[in-house]
C-alpha positions, 0 to 999 in steps of 0.5 A: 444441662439440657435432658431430652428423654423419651415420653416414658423414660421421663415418666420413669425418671420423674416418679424416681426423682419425686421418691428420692430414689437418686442412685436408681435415676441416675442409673436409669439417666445413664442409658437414657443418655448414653452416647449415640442416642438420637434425642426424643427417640425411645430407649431399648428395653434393656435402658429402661432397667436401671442398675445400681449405682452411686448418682452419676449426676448429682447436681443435675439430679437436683436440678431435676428434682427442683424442677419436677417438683415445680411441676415444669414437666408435662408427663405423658397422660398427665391428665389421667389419674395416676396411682397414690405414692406408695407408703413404705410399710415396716419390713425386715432387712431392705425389704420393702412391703408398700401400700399405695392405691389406683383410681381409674374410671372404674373406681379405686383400689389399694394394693400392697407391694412387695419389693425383695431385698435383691431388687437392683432396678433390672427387669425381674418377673411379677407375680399379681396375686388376687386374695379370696373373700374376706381376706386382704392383701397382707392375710393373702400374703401371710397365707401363701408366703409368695413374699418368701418366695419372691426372696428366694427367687427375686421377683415382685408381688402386688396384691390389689385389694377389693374393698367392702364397698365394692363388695360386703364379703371383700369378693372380687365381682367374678359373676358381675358382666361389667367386671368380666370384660376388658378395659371395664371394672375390675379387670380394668383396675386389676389390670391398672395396678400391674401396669403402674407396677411396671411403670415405677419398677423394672418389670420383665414384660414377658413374665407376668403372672396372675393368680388367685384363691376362690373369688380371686381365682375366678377373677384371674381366670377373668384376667387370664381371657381379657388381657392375654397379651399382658399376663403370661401365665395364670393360676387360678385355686378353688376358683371357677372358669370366666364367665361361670355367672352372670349374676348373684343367684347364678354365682351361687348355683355354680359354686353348688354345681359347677359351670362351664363359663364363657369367653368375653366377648372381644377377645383377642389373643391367645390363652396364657398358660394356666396351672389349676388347683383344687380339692376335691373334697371342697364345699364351698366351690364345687370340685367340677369347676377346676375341670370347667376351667381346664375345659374353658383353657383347652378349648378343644385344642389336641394337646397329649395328657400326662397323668401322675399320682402322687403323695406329700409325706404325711400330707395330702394325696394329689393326682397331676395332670400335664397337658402338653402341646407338639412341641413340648411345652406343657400349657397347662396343669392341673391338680386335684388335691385328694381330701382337701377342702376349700383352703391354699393348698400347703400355706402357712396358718398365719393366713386364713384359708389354707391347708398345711398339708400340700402340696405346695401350691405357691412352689408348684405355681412359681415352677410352672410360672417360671419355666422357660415355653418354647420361644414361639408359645405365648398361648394356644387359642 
């Protein structure tokens, strides 16, 4: 049998084969070849999904797989370093918590994948989550229960992992000018990791979402201004705006005293939306940096505001604000979280960093991440 597939259904269909992923290629072999493709055009969005499925094919797919392990094709970008396969990790049920790693110009990250036992290869949102200082990917997860939650509500969550030798503290490098820009750093890596997510999983292009705690919330504000056409919407806790620091002694006073930030320069695009948490009794990032991030997301556009008060029984106090453009989409939140210091606002205490007390910070992201803007809001700069 002769198969002749687009450059990046190939590549799709080789990293399944190599995993031995027979019944996710043979669904994925099925629209790449169904009647009336013309050969070497591309597939729609939708044939890049896959479905679940016994093989179609099996002994073409063995074929298959005999000759993509003889290396007899030549992938697009075969000469670009590619992200290590991942290594299952112990999970409950069919669950999957992968470790794998990406390696680019910038250097090396190792990531954790979640993938829910609803997964069936059809395109699903992703949510990238960025741990604070000292933390790691399994701690930041234990904390927040975002893997709970892509159970619940049937998406996938990588979380990129800074390393000691990048930073002693495990901090994401939010105050270093070469990890403030695009296609530089650890944006660049931040960045590479999402797309190598989206390459080996059926990924919804246009419901991906970047947050972070602290270090990691300033490094999703970074992400959030240097790649707006890749992230649809950012959350950033106990974090500061992009570009509050252009060095260490400057990354100090502004987490003392806040600041304002700066755009990078190059950008283009819109804003994604942005939800916003912080407490206001927070001593290791001053309070007045949630207002600078708002300040930073806005940018002076005329969006109304609405502003609620609320209580979680028998937990914190909070005050919501809703800025809301003309035609009603809400582009961003923010929360002030009355008596609460520098932790996850409603985590669980199997991570570290986090306030039990609420209100629940991964629920209220996930709402706002998922809920449907206007068909033409991307972002408003």
């Amino acid at each position: 049998m002769t198969i002749d597939l687009p450059p990046r259904g190939l590549l799709r269909v080789t990293r399944l084969t190599l995993a031995e992923r027979l019944s996710e290629t043979s669904a994925l072999l099925r629209r790449l070849l169904k009647p009336g493709r013309q050969p070497g055009t591309a597939p729609a969005p939708d044939d890049l999904a896959g479905e679940a499925g016994q093989p179609l094919l099996p002994s073409a797919l063995r074929g298959l797989y005999d000759r993509v392990s003889r290396g007899e094709f030549a992938l697009p970008g075969a000469d670009a370093p590619r992200p290590a396969p991942p290594q299952e990790m112990p999970a409950a049920g069919p669950a999957q918590f992968l470790a794998a790693s990406f390696t680019n110009a910038a250097g090396s990250r190792p990531y954790k994948l979640y993938v829910p036992a609803s997964y069936r290869g059809r395109p699903v949102p992703l949510v990238v989550m960025l741990h604070g200082c000292t933390q790691s990917p399994d701690d930041f997860a234990a904390g927040t229960r975002m893997n709970q939650a892509a159970e619940e509500h049937g998406f996938l969550v990588v979380y990129p992992g800074q390393t000691a030798g990048a930073n002693p503290g495990k901090c994401w490098n939010w105050f270093s000018p070469g990890d403030q820009r695009r296609d530089n750093g650890e944006p660049s890596l931040i960045a590479g990791i999402t797309r190598a997510v989206m390459d080996g999983y059926a990924v919804d292009a246009g419901r991906i979402f970047v947050a972070g705690l602290s270090a990691g919330g300033a490094a999703a504000a970074i992400m959030g201004a240097t790649y707006p056409e890749l992230y649809a919407a950012i959350g950033v806790h106990s974090g500061l705006a992009c570009g509050a620091a252009r060095d260490l002694p400057t990354a100090l006073s502004a987490m003392r005293r806040g600041s304002e930030g700066r755009r990078p320069e190059g950008h283009a695009g819109k804003a994604p939306r942005a939800i916003i948490f912080h407490g206001d009794r927070d001593t290791t990032v001053h309070p007045t940096n949630g207002d600078a991030v708002v300040a930073q997301w806005t940018n002076g556009s005329a969006l109304a505001v609405h502003v609620e008060e609320g209580r979680v029984p028998d937990g914190h106090h909070f005050r919501r604000s809703l800025h809301t453009a003309a035609d009603g989409t809400t582009v961003l939140e923010q929360w002030v979280i009355h008596g609460a210091g520098h932790a996850w606002s409603g985590g669980s205490l199997a991570g570290t960093y986090t306030d039990p007390r609420g209100p629940d910070a991964t629920r209220e992201m996930l709402r706002f991440f998922l809920e449907k803007p206007s068909p033409q809001r991307r972002g408003w700069w």
